[in-house]
C-alpha positions in Angstrom: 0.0 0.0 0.0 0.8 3.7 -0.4 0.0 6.5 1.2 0.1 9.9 -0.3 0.5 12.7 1.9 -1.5 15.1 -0.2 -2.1 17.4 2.7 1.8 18.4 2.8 3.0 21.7 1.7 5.2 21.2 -1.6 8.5 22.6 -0.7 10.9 20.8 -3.3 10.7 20.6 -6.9 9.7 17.0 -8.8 13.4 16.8 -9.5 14.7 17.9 -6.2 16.0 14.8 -3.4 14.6 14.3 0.1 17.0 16.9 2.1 16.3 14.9 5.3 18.3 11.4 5.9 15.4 8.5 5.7 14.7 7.7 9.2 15.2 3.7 9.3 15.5 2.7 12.8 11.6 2.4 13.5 11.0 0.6 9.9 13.4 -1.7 10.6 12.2 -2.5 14.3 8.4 -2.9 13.0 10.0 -5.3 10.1 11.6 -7.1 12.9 8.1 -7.2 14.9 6.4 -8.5 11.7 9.4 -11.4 11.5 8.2 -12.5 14.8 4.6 -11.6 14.6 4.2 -13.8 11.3 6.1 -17.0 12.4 4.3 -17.0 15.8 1.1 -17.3 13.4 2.6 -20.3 11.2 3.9 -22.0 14.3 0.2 -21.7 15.9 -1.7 -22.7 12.4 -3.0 -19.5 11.9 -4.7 -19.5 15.3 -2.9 -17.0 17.0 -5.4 -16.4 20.1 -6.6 -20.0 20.6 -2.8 -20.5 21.1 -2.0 -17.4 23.0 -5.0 -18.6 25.6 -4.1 -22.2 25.5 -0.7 -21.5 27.2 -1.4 -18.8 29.7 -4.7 -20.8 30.9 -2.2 -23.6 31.0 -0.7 -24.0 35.0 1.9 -26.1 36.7 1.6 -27.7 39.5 2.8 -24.3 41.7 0.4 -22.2 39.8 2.8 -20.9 37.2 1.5 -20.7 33.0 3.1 -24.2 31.8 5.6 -22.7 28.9 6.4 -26.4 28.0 3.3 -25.7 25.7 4.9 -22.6 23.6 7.6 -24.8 23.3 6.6 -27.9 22.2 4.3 -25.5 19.6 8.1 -24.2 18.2 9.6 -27.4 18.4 6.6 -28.7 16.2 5.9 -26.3 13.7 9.1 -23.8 13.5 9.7 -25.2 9.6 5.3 -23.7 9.0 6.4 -20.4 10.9 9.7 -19.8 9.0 8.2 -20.8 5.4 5.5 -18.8 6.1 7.2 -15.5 7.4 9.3 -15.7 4.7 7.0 -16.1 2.3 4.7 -13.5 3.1 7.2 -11.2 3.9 8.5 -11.6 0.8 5.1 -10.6 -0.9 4.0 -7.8 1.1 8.1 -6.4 0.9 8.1 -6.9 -3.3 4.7 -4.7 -3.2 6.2 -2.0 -1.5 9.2 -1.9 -3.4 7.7 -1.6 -6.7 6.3 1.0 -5.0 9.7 2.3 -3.3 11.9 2.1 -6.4 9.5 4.1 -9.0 9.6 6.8 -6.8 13.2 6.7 -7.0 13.3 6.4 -10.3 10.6 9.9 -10.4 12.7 11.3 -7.6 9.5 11.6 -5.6 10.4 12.0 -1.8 9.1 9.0 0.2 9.5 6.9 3.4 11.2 3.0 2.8 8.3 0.5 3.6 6.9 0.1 6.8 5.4 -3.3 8.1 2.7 -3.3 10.9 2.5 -6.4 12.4 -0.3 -8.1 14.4 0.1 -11.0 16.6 -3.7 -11.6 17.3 -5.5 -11.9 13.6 -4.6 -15.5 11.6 -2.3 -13.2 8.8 0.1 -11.9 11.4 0.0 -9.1 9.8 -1.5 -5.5 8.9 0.4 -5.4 5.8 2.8 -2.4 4.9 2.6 0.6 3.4 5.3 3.4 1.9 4.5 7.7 2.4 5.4 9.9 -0.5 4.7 13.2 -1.5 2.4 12.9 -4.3 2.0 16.3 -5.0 5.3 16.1 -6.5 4.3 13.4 -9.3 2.3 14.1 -12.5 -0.6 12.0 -13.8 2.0 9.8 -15.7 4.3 9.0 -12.6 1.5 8.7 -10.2 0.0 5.6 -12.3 3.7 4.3 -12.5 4.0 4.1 -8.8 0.2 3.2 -8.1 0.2 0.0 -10.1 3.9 -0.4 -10.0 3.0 -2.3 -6.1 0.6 -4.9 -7.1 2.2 -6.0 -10.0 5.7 -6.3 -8.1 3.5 -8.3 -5.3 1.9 -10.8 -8.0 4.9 -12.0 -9.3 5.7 -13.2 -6.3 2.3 -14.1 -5.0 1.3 -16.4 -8.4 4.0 -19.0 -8.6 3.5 -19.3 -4.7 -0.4 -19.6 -5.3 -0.1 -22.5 -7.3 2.9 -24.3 -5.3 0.7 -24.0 -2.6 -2.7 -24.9 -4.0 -0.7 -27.8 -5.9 0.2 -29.5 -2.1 -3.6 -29.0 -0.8 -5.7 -32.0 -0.3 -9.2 -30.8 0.7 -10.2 -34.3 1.3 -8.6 -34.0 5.1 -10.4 -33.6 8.2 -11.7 -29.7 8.2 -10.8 -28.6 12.0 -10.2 -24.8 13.1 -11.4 -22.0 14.0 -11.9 -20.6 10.8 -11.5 -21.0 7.0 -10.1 -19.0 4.3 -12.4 -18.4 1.3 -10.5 -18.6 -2.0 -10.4 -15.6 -4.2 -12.0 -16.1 -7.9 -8.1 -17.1 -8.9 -7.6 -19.2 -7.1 -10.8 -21.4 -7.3 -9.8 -21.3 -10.8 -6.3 -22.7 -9.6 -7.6 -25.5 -7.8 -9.9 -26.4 -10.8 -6.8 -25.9 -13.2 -4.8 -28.2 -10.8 -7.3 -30.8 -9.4 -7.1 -30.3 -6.2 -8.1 -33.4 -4.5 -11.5 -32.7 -2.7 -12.3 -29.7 -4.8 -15.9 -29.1 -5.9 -16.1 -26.7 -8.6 -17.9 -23.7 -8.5 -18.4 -24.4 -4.8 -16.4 -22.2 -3.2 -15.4 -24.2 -0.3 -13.2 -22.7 2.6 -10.0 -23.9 3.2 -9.8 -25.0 7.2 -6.7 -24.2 9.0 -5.7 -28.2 9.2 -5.9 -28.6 5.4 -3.6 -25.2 4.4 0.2 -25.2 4.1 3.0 -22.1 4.5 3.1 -21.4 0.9 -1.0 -21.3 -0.1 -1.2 -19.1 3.6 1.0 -16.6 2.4 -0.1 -16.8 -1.4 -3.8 -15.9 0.2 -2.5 -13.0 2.2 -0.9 -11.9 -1.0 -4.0 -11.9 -3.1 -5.7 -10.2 -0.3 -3.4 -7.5 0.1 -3.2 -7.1 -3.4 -7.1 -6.8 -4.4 -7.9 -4.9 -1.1 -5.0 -2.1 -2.2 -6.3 -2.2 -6.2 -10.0 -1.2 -4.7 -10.5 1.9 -6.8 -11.6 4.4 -4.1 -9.5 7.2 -3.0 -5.4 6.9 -2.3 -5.5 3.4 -2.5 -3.2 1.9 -5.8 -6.2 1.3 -7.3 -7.8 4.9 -6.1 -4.1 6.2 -8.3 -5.1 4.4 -10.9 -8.7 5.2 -11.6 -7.9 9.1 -11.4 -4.9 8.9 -13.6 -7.8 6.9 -15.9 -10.8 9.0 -15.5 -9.7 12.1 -13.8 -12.3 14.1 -11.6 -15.0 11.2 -12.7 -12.9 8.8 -10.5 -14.6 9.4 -7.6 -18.1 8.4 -8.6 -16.6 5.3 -9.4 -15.6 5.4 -5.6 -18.6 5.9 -4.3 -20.6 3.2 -6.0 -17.8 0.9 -4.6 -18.7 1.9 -1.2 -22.5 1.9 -2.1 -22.0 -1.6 -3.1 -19.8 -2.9 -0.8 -22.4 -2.1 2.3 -24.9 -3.6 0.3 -23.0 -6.9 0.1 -22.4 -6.9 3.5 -26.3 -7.0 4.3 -27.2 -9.3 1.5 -24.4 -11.6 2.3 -24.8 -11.1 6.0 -21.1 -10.6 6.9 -20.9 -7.7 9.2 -17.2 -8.2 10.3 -16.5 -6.6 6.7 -18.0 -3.1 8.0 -14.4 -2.2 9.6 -12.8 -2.9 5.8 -15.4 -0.3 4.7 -15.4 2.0 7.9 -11.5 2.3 6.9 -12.4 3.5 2.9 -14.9 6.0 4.0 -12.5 7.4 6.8 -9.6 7.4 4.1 -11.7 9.3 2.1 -13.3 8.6 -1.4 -11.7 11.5 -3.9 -8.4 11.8 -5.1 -5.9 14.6 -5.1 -5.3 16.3 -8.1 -1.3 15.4 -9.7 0.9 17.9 -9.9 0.0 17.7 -13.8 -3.2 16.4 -14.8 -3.0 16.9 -18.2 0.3 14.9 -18.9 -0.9 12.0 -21.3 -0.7 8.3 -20.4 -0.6 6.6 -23.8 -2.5 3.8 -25.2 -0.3 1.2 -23.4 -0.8 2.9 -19.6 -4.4 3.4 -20.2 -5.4 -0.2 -21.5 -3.0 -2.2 -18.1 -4.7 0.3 -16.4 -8.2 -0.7 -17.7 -7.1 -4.3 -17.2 -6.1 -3.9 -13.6 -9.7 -2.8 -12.7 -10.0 -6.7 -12.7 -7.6 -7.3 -9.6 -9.9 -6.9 -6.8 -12.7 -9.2 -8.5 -9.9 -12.0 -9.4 -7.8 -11.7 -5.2 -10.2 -10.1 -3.1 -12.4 -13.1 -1.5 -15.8 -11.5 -0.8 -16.1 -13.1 2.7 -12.6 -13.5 3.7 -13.3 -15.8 6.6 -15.7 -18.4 7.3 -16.7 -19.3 10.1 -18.5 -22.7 11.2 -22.1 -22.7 12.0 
């Protein structure tokens, strides 16, 4: 994700450099925190609080929390937690640096990525997200560095997708607290592949005993990816839609949100409202470039056009399922 700092006052030139040295002590601590935040996930099988409660409800005989439990849970599963920090890592740190480099290459001032990690949700993480000052960037170099994220994070997130679908067996015992509904890709994945217990067009979830490292992190990918392409205000796909269809973008916007609510009461999934809470907070209209009239060209404009697809192809509309 990227976050345009709009509301800045422009100080520097397009061409000028950052005077300020990068600040890189608190990026690196959070990337450390999101290291340890996303293998204690893997090593619990995505079940972070069941775990958590599990050990400190756990006593000895003198009334101390048994750590033998946290232990044997490392011992166990460190290979899950280190494939899947890795591998998610890996994702979410190739988004923000297609981010990260094409504003190097504009010479737009901006932050180096910054993870937020989360201990408590079954991803481990928030995600991560770069500031710049867009006010700097014309129409052209704002879609560069908009789309520049997801497409760095997808070539990444695809191969792992269909290694990790390719090791699935859906026939096993579904157990967990939860289970992960699969994106429109990757249903067509496990169709492509034949994944063994797979009913097509049925939309299954995935339970935490049937998913591996690599299809974990491949999910988190997708959902990072299609959440950050939503085409409502400074999101990559809120650059992208006003680099496309300029002050019109934000109707565009709107409906999104419009719609959105309305699945949410069709569909009866509430726990989406904080997703949408988030968007209208954020705010729906985009800042104008620094040049609004600078073309894009027949090629920006049509993998622009296609990108629209994104959030409809990663984005799974319920995200979690939960038993009845």
């Amino acid at each position: 994700m990227e976050n345009d700092d709009s509301s800045a006052p422009v100080r520097r030139t397009a061409s000028a450099r950052p005077r300020k040295r990068r600040r890189s002590r608190i990026p690196l601590l959070l990337f450390i925190l999101t290291c340890f935040s996303t293998f204690w996930v893997g090593i619990t099988n995505w079940q972070p609080t069941f775990e958590l409660y599990r050990v400190f409800n756990s006593s000895t005989a003198n009334g101390f929390v048994d750590w033998m439990l946290l232990r044997q849970l490392i011992v166990r599963n460190w290979d899950q937690g280190l494939i899947y920090m890795c591998a998610v890592l890996a994702i979410l740190l190739m988004h923000e640096m297609g981010h990260y480099v094409a504003t190097l290459i504009y010479k737009i001032p901006a932050t180096v990525p910054i993870f937020l990690p989360f201990p408590f949700n079954p991803i481990g993480t928030l995600g991560a997200v770069i500031g710049m000052e867009g006010t700097q960037a014309d129409r052209r170099q704002i879609f560069d560095i908009g789309i520049a994220g997801p497409l760095a994070g997808l070539v990444v997130a695809i191969p792992m997708a269909i290694y990790g679908i390719s090791q699935l067996d859906l026939t096993l015992p579904a157990a967990g607290q939860l289970a992960l509904e699969s994106p429109l890709a990757f249903q067509w994945l496990m169709q492509w592949i034949h994944v063994p217990g797979y009913i097509a067009n049925g939309n299954q979830g995935v339970w935490f005993s049937q998913i591996n490292p690599w299809f974990a992190a491949a999910w988190v990918g997708f959902l990072v990816t299609g959440l950050n392409m939503m085409p409502v205000g400074q999101l990559d796909g809120g650059h992208v839609t006003h680099c496309l269809f300029g002050r019109y973008a934000h109707w565009i916007a709107e409906c999104i949100i419009v719609a959105a609510i309305a699945f949410m009461v069709w569909r009866g999934i509430p726990h989406l409202s904080v997703m949408v809470l988030l968007l209208i907070v954020m705010g729906t209209r985009h800042p104008p470039t620094r040049d609004d009239e600078v073309p894009l060209g027949a090629v920006r404009f049509t993998l622009g056009l296609m990108s629209l697809a994104i959030p409809f192809l990663c984005f799974p509309p319920n995200i979690f399922i939960v038993p009845g």
